[in-house]
Backbone as numpy.savetxt, mean C-alpha at the origin, in Angstrom:
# Nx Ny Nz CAx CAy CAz Cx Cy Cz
22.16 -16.50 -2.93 21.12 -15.54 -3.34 20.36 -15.05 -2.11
20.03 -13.93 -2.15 19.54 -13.33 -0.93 17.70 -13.58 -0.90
17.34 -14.35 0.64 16.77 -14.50 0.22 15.65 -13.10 0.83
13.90 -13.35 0.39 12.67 -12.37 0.76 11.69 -12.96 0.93
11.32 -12.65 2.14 9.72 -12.99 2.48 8.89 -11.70 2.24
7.54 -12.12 2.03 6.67 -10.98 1.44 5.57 -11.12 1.89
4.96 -10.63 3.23 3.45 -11.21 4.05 2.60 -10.52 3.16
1.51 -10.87 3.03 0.41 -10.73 2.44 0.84 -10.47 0.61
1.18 -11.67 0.32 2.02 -12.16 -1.06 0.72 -11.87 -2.06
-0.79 -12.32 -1.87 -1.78 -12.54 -2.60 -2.71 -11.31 -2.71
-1.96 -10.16 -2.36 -2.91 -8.66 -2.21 -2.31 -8.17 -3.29
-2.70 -6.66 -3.75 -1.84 -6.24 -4.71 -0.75 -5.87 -4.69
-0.23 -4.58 -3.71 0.93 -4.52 -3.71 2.18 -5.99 -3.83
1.42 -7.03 -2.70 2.45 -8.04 -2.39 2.95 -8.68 -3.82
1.77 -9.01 -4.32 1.63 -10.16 -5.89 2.69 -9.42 -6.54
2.91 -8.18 -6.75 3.95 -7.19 -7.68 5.05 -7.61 -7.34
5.50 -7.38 -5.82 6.58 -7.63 -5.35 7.69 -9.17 -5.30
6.28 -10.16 -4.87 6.84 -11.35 -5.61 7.00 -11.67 -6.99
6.53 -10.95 -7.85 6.70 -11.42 -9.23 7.99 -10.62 -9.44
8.04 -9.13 -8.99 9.12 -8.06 -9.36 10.36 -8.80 -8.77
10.57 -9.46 -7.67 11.73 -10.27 -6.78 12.10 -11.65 -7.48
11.45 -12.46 -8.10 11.63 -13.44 -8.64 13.24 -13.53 -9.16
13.88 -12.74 -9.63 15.33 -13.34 -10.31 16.27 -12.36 -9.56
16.04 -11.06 -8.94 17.65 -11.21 -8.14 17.14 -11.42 -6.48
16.30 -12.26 -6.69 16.14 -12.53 -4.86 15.52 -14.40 -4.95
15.73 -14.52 -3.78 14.77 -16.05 -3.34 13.73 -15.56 -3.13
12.77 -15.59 -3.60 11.17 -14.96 -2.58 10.22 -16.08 -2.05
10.01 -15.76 -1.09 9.22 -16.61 -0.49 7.29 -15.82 0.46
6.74 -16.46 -1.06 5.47 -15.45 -0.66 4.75 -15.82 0.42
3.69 -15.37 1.21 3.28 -16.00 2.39 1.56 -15.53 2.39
0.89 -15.99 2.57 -0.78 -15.95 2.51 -1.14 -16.34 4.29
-2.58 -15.55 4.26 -3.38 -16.29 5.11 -4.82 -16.86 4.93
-5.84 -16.79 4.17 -6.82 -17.14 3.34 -6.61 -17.32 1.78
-5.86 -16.66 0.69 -5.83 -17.15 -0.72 -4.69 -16.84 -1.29
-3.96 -17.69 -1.86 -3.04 -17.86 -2.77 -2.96 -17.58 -3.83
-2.17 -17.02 -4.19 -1.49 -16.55 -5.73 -0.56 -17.15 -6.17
0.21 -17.62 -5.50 1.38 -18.75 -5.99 1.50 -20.14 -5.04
2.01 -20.96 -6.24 2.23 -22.38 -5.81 2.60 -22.31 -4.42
4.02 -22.07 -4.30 5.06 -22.13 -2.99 4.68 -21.07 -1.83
3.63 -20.66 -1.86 3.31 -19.56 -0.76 3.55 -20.44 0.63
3.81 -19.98 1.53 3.50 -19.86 2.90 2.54 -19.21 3.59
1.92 -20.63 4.20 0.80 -20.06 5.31 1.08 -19.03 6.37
0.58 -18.28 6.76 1.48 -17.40 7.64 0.18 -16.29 8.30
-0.34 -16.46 9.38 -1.37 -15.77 9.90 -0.64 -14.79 10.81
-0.06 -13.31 10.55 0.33 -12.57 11.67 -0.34 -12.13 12.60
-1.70 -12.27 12.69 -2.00 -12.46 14.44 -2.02 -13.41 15.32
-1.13 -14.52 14.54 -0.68 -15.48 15.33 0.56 -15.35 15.88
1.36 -15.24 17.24 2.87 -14.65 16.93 3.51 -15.94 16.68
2.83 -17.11 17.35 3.92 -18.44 16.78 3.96 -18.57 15.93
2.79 -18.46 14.98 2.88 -19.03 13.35 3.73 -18.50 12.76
4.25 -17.08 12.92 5.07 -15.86 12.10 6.43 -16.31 12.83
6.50 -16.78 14.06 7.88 -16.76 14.41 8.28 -18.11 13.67
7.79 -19.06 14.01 7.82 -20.33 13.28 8.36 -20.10 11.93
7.44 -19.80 10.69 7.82 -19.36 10.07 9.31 -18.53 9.57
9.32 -17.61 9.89 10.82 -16.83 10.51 11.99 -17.74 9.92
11.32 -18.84 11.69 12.74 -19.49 11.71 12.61 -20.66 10.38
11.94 -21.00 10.08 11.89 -22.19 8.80 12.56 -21.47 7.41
12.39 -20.14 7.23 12.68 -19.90 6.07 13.72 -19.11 5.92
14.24 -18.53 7.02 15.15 -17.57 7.40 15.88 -16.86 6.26
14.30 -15.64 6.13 14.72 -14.76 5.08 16.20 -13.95 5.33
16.52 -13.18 4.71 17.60 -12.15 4.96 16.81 -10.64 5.02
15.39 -10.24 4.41 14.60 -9.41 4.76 13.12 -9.74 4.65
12.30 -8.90 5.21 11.44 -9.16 5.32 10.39 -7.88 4.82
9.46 -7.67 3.71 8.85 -6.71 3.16 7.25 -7.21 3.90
7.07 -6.39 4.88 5.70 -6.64 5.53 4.32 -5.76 4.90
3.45 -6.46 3.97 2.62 -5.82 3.18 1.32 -5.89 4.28
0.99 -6.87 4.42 -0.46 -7.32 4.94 -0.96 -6.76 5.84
-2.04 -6.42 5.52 -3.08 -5.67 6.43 -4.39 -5.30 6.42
-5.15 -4.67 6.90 -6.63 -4.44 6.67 -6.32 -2.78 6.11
-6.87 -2.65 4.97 -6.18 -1.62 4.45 -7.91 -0.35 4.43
-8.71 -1.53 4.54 -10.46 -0.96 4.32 -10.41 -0.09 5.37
-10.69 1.24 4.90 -10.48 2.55 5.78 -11.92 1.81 7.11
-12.86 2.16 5.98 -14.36 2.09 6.88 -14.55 0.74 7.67
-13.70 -0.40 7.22 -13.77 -1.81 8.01 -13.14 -1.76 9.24
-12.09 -1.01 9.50 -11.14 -0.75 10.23 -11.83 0.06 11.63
-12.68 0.75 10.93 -13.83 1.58 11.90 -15.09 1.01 12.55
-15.11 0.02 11.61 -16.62 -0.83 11.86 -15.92 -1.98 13.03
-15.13 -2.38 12.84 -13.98 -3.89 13.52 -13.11 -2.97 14.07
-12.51 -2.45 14.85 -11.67 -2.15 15.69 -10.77 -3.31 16.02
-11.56 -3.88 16.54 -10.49 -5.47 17.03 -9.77 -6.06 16.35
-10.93 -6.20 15.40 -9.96 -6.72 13.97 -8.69 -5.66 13.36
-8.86 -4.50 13.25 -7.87 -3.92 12.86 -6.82 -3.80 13.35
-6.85 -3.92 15.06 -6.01 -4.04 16.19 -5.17 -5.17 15.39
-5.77 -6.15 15.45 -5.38 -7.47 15.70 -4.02 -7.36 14.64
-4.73 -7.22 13.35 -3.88 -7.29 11.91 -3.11 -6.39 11.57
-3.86 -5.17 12.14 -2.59 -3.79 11.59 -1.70 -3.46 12.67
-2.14 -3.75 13.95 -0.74 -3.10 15.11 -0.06 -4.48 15.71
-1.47 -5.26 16.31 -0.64 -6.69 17.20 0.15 -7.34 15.88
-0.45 -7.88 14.63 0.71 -8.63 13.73 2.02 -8.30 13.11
1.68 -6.27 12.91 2.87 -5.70 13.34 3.86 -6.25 14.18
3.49 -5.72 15.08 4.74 -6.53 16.44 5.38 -7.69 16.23
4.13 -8.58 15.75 4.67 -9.75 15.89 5.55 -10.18 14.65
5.36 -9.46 13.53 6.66 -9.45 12.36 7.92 -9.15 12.96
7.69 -8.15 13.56 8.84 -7.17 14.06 9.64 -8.10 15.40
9.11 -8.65 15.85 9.90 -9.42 16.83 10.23 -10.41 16.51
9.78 -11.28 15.58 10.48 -12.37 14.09 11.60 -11.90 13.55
11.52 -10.72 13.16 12.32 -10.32 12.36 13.57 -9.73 13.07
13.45 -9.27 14.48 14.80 -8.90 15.73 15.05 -10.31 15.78
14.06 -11.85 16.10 14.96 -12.54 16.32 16.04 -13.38 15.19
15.54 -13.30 14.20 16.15 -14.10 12.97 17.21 -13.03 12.62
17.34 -12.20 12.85 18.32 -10.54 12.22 17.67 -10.47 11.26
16.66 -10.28 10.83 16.27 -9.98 9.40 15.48 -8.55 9.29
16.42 -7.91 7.97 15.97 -6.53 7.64 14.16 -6.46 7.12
13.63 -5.45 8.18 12.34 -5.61 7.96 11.77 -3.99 7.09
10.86 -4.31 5.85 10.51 -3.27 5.32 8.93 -3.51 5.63
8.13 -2.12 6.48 7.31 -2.06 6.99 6.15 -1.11 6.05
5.41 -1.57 5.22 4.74 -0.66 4.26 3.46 0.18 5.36
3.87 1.84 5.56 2.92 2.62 6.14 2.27 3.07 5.22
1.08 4.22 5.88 0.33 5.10 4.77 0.55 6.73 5.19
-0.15 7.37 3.98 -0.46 8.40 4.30 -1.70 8.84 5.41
-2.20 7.95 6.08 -3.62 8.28 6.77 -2.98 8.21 8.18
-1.51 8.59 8.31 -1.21 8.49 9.79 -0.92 10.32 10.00
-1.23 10.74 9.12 -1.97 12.30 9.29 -2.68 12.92 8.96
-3.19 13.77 9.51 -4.48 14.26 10.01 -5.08 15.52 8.38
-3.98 15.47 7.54 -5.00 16.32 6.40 -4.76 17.56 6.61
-4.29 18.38 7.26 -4.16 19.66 7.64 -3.31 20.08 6.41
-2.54 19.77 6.29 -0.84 20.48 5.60 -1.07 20.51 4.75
-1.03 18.91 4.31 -0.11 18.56 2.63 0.95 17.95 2.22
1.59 17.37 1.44 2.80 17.46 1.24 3.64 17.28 2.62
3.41 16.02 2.97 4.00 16.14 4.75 5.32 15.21 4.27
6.61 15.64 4.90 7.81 15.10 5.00 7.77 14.06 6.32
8.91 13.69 6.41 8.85 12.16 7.14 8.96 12.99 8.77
9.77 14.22 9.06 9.96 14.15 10.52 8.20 15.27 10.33
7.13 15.15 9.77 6.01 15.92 10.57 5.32 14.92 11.48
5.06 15.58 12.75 3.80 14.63 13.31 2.54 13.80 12.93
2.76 12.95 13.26 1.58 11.73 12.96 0.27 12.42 13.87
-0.67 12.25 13.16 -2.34 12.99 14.16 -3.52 12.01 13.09
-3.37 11.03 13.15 -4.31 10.32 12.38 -5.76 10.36 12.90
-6.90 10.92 12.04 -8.12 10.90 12.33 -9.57 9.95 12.02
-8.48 8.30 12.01 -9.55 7.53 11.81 -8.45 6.57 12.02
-9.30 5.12 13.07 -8.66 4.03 13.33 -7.76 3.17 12.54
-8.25 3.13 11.09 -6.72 2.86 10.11 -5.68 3.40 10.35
-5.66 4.33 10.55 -4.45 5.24 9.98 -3.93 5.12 11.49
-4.28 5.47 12.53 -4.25 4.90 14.20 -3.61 4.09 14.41
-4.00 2.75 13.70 -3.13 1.18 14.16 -2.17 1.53 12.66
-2.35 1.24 11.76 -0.96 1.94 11.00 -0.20 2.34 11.82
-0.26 3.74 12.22 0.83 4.14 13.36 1.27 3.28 14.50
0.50 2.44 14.99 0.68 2.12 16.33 2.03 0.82 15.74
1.30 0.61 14.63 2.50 -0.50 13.95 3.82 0.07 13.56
3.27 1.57 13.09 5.01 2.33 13.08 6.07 1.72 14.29
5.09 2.27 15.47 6.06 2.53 16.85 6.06 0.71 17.67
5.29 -0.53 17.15 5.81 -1.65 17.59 7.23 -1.94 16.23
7.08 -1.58 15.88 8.60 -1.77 14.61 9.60 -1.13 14.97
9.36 0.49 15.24 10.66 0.76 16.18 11.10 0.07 17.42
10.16 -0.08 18.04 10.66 -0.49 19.24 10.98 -2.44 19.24
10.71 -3.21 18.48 11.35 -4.15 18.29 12.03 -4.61 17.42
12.71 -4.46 16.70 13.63 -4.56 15.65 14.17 -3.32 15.48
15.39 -3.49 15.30 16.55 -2.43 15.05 16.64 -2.01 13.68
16.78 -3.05 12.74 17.02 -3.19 11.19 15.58 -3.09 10.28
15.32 -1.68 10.19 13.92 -1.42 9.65 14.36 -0.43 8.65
12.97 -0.41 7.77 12.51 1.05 7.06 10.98 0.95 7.19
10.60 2.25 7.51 9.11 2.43 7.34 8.82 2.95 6.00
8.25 2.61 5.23 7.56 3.13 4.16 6.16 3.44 3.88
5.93 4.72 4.01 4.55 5.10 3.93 4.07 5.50 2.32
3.26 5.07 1.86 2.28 5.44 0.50 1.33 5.72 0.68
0.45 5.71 -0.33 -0.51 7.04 -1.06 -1.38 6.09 -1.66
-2.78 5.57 -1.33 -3.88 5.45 -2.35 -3.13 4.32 -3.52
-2.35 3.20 -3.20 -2.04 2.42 -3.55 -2.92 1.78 -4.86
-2.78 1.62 -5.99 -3.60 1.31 -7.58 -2.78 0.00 -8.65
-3.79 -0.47 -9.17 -2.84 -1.35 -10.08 -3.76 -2.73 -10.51
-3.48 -3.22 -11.34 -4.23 -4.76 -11.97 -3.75 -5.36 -11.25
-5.06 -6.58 -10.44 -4.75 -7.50 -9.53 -6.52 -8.08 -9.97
-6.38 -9.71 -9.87 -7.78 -10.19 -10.16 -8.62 -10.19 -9.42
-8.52 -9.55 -8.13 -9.84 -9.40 -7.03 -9.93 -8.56 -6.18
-8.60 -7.45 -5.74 -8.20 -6.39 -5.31 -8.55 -5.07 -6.10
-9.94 -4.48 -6.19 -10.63 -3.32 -6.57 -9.99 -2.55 -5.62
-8.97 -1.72 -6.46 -8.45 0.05 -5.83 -8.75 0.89 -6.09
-8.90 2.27 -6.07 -9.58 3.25 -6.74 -9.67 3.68 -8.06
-8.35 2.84 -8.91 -8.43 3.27 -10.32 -9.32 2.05 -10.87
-9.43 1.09 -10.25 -10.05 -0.13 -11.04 -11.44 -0.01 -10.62
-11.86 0.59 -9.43 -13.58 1.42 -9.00 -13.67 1.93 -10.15
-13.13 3.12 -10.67 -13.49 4.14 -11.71 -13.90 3.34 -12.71
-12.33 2.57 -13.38 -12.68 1.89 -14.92 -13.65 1.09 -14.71
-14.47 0.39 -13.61 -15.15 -0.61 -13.82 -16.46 0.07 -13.79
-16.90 0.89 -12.77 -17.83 1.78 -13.07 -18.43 2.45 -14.37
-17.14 3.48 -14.94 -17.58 4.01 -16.22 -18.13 2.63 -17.03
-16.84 1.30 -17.12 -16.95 0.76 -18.40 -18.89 0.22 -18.26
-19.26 -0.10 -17.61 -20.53 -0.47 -16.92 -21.40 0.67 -16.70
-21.22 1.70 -17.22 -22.16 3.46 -17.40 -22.54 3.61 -16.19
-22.15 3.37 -15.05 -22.27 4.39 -13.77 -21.79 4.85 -13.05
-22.40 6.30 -13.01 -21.74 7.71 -13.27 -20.92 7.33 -11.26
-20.27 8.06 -11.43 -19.33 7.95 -9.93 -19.18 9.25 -9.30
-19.62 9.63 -7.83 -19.14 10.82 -7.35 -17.97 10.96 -6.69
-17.11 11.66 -7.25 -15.51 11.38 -6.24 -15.32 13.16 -5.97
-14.70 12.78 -4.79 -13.91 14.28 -3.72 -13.47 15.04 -4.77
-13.93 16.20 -4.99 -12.66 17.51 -5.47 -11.97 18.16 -4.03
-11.64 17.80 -3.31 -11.30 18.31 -2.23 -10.54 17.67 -1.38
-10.63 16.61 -1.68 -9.80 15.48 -1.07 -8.45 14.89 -1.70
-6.87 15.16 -1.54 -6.07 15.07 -2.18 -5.15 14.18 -1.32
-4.43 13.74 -2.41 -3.53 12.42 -1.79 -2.43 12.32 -2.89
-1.29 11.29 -2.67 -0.29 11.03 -3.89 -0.33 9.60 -4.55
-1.34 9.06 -5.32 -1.90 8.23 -5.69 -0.19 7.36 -6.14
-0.27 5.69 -5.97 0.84 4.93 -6.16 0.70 3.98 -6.98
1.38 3.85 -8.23 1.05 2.58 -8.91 1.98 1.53 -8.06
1.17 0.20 -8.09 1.87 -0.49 -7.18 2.96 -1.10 -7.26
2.94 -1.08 -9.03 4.33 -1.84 -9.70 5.46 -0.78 -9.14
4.98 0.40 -9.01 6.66 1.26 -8.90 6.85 1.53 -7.53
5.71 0.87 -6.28 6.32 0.99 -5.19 7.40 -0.08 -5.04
6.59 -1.38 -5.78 7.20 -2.84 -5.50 8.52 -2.98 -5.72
8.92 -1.71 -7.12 10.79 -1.76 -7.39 11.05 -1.37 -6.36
10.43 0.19 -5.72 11.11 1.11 -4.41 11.45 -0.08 -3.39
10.33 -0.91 -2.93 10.73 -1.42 -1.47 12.03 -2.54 -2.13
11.77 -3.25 -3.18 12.78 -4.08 -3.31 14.12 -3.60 -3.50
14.40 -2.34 -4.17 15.50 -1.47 -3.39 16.07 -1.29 -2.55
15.27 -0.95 -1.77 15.32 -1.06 -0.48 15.66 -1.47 0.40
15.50 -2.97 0.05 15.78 -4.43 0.71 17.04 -4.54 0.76
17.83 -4.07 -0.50 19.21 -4.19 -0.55 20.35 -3.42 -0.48
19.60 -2.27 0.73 20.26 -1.20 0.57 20.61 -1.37 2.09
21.11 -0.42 2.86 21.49 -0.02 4.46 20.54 1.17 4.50
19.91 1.56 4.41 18.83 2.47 4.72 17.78 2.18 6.29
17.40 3.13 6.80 17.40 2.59 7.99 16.13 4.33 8.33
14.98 3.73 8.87 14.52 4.96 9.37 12.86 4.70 8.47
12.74 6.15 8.50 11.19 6.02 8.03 11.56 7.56 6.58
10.76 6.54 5.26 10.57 7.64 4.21 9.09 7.37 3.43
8.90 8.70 2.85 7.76 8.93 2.10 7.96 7.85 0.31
7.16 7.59 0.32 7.50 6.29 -1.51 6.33 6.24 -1.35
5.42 7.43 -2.40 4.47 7.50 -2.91 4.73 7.83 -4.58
3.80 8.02 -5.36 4.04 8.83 -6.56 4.22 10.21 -6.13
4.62 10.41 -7.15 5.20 12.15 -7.29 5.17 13.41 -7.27
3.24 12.78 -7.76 2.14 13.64 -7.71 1.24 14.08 -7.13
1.25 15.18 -6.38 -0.15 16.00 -4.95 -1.51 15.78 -6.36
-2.41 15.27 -6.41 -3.50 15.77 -6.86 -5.08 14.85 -6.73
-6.04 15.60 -6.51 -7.22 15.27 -6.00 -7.90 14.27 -6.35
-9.03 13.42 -5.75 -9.34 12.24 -6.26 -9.93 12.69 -7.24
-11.09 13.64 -7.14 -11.62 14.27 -8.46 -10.65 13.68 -9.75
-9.49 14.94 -9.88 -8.62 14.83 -10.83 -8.36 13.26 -11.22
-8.06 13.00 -10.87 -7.41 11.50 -10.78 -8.28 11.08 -11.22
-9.30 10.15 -10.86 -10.64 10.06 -11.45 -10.82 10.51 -12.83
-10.56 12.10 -13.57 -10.96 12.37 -14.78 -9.70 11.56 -15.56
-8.22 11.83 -14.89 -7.07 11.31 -15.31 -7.64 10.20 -15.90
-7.91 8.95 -15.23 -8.45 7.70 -15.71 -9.46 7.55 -16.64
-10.60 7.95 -16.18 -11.13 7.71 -17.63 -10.80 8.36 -19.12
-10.19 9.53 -19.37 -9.42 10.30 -19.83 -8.15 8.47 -20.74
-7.40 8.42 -19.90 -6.55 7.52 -20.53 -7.01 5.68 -20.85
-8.04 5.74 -20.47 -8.95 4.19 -20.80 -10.32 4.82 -21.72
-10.24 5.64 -22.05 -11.27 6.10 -23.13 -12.59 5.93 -22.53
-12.94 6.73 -21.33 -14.06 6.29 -21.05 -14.66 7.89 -20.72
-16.13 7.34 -20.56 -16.68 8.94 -20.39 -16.35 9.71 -18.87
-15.66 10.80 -19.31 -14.93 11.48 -17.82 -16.44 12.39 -17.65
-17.55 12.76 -18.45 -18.62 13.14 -18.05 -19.34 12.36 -16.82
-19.56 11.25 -16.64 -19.94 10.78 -15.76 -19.47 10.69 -14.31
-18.01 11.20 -13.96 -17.61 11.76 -12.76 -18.02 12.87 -12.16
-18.55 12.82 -11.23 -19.15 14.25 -10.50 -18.54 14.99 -9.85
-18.12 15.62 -9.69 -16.93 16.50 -8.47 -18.10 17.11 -7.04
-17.64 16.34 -6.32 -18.49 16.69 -4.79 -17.55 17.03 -3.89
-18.14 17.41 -2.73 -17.18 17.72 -1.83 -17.04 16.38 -0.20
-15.99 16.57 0.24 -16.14 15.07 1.10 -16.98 15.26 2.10
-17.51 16.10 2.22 -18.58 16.61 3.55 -19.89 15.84 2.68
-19.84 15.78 1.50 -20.86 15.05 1.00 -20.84 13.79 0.80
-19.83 12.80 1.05 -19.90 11.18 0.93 -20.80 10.69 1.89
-21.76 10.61 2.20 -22.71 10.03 3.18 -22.15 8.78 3.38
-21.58 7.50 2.42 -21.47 6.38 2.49 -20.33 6.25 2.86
-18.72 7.19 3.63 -18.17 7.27 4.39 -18.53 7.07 5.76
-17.93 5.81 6.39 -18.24 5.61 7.83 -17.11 6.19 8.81
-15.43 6.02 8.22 -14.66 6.71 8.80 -14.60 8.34 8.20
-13.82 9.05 9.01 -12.97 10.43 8.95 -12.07 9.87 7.37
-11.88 10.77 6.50 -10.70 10.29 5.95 -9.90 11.88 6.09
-8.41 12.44 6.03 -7.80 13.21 6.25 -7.94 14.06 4.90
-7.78 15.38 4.88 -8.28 16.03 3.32 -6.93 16.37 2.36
-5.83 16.48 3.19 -4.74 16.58 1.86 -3.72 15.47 3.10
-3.32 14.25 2.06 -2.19 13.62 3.14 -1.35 13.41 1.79
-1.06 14.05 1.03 -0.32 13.57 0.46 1.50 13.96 0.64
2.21 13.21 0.27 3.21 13.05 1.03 4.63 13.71 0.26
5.11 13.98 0.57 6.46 14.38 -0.50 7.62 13.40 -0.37
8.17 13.49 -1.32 9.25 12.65 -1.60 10.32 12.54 -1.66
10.88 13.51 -1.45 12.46 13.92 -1.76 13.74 13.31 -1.18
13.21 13.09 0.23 14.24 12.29 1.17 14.36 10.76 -0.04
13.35 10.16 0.05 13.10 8.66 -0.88 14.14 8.70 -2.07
13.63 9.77 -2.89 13.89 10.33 -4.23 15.63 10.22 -3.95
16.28 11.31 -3.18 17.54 11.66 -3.33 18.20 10.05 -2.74
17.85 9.31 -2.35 18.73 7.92 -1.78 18.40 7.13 -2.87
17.42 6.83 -3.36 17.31 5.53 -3.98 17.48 6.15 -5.56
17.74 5.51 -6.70 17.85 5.64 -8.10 16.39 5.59 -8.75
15.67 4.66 -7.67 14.31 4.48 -8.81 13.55 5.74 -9.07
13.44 5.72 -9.88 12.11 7.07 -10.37 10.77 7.12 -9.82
10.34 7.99 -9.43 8.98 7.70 -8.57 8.13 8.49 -9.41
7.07 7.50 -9.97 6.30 7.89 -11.33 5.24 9.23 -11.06
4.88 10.03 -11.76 3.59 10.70 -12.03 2.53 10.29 -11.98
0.62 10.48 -11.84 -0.27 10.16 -12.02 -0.08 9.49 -14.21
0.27 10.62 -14.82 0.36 10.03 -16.45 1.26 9.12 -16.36
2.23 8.98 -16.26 3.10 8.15 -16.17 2.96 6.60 -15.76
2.44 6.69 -14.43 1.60 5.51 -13.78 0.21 4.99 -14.87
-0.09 5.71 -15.10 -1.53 5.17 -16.17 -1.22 4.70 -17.06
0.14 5.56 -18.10 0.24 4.98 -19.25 0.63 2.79 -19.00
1.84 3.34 -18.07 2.00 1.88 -17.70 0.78 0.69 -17.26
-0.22 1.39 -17.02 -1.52 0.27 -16.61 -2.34 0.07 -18.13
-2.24 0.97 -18.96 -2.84 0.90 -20.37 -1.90 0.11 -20.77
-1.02 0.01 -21.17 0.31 -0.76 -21.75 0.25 -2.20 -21.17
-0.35 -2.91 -20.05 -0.51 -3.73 -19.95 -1.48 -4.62 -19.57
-2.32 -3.60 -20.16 -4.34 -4.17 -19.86 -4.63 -5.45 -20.66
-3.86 -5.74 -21.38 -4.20 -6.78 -21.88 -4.26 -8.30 -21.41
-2.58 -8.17 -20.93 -2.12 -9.49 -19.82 -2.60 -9.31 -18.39
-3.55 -8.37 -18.21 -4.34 -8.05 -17.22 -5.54 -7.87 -17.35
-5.89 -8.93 -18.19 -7.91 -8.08 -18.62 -8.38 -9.04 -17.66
-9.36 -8.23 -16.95 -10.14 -8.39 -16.02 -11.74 -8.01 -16.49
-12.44 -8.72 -16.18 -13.54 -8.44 -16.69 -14.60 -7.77 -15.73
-15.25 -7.00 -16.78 -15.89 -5.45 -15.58 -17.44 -6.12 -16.23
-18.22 -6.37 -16.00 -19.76 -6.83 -16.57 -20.31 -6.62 -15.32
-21.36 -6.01 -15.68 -22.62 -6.19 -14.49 -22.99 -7.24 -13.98
């Protein structure tokens, strides 16, 4: 059985991926502060011994690298820290993973451009305008350059039930359900990702010969605004209480964020079989399973 390691196993995307890998893979989840599963592995990637160590103890056959500081504005506030976790632990996956031969899937974002376009395909230039999206990139180019056997995968505003990982759709529902009112961007657009349907994409992935860098976002260009009404709209909550502002007005933004990064898909789309969901599509699936996911929203 082939096996998978999965760094940052206890975040949301990761938790999907180990649960989604469980029966046609070995998975082997890996933490550095909190656990989600029994059998996790300790595994600090700004350590390079701990990760190589590792490596060699478990000697995946791929490697799906989730973990990171994903907090736009933390990333801005800590520099070092973001260094440390999003570009140096980069590397240091990536040179684990050249030495063990193991196929490495490298989860990027959309914030490694600059907002201008839109709809950016995989060969447009990277111009990222805030230190996330910066060391993101910088982790692109330590992955090329040490390991041969890669895919970069960049997403979109990543969403989904997880018990302590608040993403932007679980801000909204927890907000409304708790009556306060929320101001979100009409102006600010992205391709929002449920995380369950990236977690099939990369595990695809894993078992494919694919090689290079693609877009695996959802499907859908549309604004946080929108998105925002989308949600409360399909959790029955009052979409009156969303405000439509413009991002020149978030005062409580400390970084730049880019104004349209959302990404297109087609290269992704035409190789792989999986379906890459819609904003409705993605929701219905989070309603459909709110139950085995109730999380409690109380003041």
């Amino acid at each position: 059985m082939e096996r998978i390691l999965v760094t940052g196993a206890s975040g949301l995307l990761g938790s999907k991926i180990v649960k989604l890998a469980e029966h046609p893979f070995e998975v082997i989840p890996t933490h550095n502060t909190h656990s989600l599963f029994k059998d996790s592995v300790k595994m600090d990637i700004t350590n390079c011994a701990e990760v190589l160590r590792a490596a060699v103890q478990t000697k995946p056959d791929s490697v799906v690298h989730v973990a990171a500081e994903t907090n736009v504005d933390q990333c801005e506030r800590n520099r070092e820290e973001a260094w440390k976790i999003n570009a140096r632990g980069t590397k240091n996956v990536a040179m684990a993973c050249s030495k063990i031969k193991a196929k490495l899937i490298y989860v990027s974002t959309d914030y490694v451009f600059d907002g201008k376009k839109g709809l950016y395909v995989e060969s447009d230039e990277p111009n990222p305008v805030d230190y996330y999206g910066w060391t993101k990139l910088k982790g692109e180019e330590f992955v090329r350059e040490n390991c041969q056997d890669y895919v970069i995968a960049r997403t979109s505003v990543l969403y989904g039930w997880h018990p302590w990982k608040i993403s932007f759709a679980l801000w909204v529902i927890k907000s409304l359900k708790c009556r306060e009112p929320v101001s979100v961007a009409d102006d600010h657009y992205n391709s929002p990702t449920l995380a369950d349907n990236l977690a099939e994409v990369l595990l695809k992935m894993a078992k494919t010969n694919l090689n290079g860098i693609f877009h695996t976002a959802g499907s859908e260009r549309i604004s946080r605004y929108e998105f925002a009404v989308k949600i409360a709209q399909k959790f029955d909550l009052d979409a009156n209480m969303i405000k439509p502002v413009r991002m020149s007005e978030l005062k409580m933004w400390v970084a730049r964020r880019p104004r349209d990064s959302s990404l297109c898909i087609n290269k992704a789309q035409n190789q792989l079989e999986t379906k890459f969901l819609n904003v409705d599509e993605s929701l219905e699936i989070m309603k459909l399973s709110q139950k085995e996911n109730s999380i409690s929203f109380k003041n």
